[in-house]
C-alpha positions in Angstrom: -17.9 14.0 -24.7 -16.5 13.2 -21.0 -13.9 10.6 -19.7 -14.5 9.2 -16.6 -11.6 10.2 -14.4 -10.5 8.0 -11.4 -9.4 10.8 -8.9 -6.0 10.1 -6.4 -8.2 10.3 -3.4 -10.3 7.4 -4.9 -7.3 5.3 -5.2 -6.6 6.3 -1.9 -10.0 5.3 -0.8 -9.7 2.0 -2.6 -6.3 1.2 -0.8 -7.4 2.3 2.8 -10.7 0.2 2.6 -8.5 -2.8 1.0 -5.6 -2.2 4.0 -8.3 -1.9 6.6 -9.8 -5.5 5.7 -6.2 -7.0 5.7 -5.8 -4.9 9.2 -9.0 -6.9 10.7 -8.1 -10.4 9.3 -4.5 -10.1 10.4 -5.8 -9.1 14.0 -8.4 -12.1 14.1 -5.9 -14.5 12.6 -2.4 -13.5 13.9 -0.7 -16.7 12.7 -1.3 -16.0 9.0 1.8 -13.6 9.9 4.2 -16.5 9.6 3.1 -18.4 7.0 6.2 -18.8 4.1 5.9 -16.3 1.3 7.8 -16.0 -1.4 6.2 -12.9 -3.1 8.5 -9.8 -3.6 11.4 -11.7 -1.9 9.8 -12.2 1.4 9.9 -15.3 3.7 7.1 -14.7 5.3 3.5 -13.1 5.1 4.9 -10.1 7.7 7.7 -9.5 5.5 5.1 -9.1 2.5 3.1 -6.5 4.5 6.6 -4.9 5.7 7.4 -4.6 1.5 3.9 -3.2 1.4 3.7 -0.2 3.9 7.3 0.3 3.3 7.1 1.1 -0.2 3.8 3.3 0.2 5.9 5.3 3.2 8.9 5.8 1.8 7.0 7.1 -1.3 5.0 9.3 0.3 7.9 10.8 2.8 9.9 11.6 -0.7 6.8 13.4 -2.1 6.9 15.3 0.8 10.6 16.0 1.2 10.4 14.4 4.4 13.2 12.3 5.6 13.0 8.5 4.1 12.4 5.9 6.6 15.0 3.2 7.1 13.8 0.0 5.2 15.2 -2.5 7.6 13.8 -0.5 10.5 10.1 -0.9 9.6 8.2 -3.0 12.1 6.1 -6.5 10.6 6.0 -8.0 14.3 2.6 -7.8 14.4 -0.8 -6.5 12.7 -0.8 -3.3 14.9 2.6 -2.6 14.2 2.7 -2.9 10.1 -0.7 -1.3 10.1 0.8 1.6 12.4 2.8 2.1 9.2 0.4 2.0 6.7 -1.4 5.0 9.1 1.3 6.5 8.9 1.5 6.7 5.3 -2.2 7.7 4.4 -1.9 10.9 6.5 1.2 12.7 4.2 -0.7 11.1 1.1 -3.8 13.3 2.2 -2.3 16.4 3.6 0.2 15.8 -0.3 -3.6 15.6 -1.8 -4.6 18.8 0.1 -1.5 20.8 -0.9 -1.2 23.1 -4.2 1.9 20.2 -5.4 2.6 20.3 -9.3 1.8 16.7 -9.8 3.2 16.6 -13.3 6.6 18.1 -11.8 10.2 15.9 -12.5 10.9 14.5 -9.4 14.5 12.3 -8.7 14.8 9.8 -6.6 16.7 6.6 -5.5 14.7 3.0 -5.5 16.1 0.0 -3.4 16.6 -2.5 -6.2 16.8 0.3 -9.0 19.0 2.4 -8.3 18.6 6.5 -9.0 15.6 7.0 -10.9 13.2 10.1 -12.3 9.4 10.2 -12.9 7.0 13.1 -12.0 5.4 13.4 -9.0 2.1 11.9 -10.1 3.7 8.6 -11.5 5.4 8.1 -8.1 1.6 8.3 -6.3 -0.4 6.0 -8.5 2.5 3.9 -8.0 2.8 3.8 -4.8 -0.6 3.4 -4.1 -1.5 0.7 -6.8 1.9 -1.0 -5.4 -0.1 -2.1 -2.6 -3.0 -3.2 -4.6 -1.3 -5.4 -6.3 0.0 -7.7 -3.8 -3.2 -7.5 -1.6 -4.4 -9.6 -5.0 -1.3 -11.9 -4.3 -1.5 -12.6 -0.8 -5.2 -13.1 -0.9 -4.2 -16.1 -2.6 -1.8 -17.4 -0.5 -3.9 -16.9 2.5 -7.2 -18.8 1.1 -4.5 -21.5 0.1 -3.9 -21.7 4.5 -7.9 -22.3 4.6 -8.6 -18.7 5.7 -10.9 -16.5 3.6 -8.8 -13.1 3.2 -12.7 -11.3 3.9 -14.9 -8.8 1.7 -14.4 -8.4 -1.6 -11.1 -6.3 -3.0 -12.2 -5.2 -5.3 -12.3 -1.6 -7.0 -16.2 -2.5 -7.9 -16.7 -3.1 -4.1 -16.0 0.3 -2.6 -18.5 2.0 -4.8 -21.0 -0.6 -5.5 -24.3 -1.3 -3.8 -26.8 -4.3 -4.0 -29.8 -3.8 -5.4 
């Protein structure tokens, strides 16, 4: 018997299509970027997004022993800016995804609210991209509760599914 098997590069697919619909709302409706948010400690809707490509970046430089980008120094001034970011992010993801990396290896590393920390490499990915996921769901709440539908659906169902 087989198990289905969700792949890293679908999760990656999953969270570029999901980014790329926040990308084209953002751009058509710049003032959601101010709205108060409270989610993950943020004030506002830009600080959300910062927390989101921030995370995913920082991840991803670690999993490539790259040097780990300055929290504070992340731009969330404007859609092209945080979405820069998120670019950013997906192209070490891939070229990690192309590599011969042991996936499963122990891998240390320091968190912002957590303190020193170890997982393998693999946990660190699905977290990072799932990270993002997650509050996608939560801001597509806040921003249907300021009148604006947050677009296509976000769903995992929707980047493989086809109408009949």
């Amino acid at each position: 018997m087989t198990h289905p098997i969700l792949t890293a590069e679908e999760i990656l697919a999953w969270n570029e299509k999901t980014a790329q619909g926040w990308r084209q709302l953002l751009t058509s409706h710049p003032e959601l970027l101010t709205q108060p948010c409270d989610i993950a400690g943020t004030k506002t809707v830009a600080e959300l997004l910062q927390h989101i490509v921030a995370v995913q970046l920082r991840y991803a430089e670690r999993l490539a022993d790259l040097p780990v980008s300055d929290y504070a120094a992340i731009p969330f001034d404007s859609a092209e800016s945080i979405y820069a970011i998120h670019d950013r992010m997906i192209a070490i993801f891939q070229q990690l995804l192309a590599s011969d990396i042991d996936w499963d290896e122990p891998f240390e590393f320091t968190t912002r609210t957590m303190g020193p920390a170890r997982s393998n490499r693999k946990t660190i990915l699905f977290h990072a991209l799932l990270h993002g996921i997650r509050h996608y769901a939560q801001l597509a709440t806040l921003v249907r509760q300021c009148g604006v539908q947050p677009g296509p659906p976000m769903d995992y169902l929707a980047l493989r599914m086809e109408r009949a």
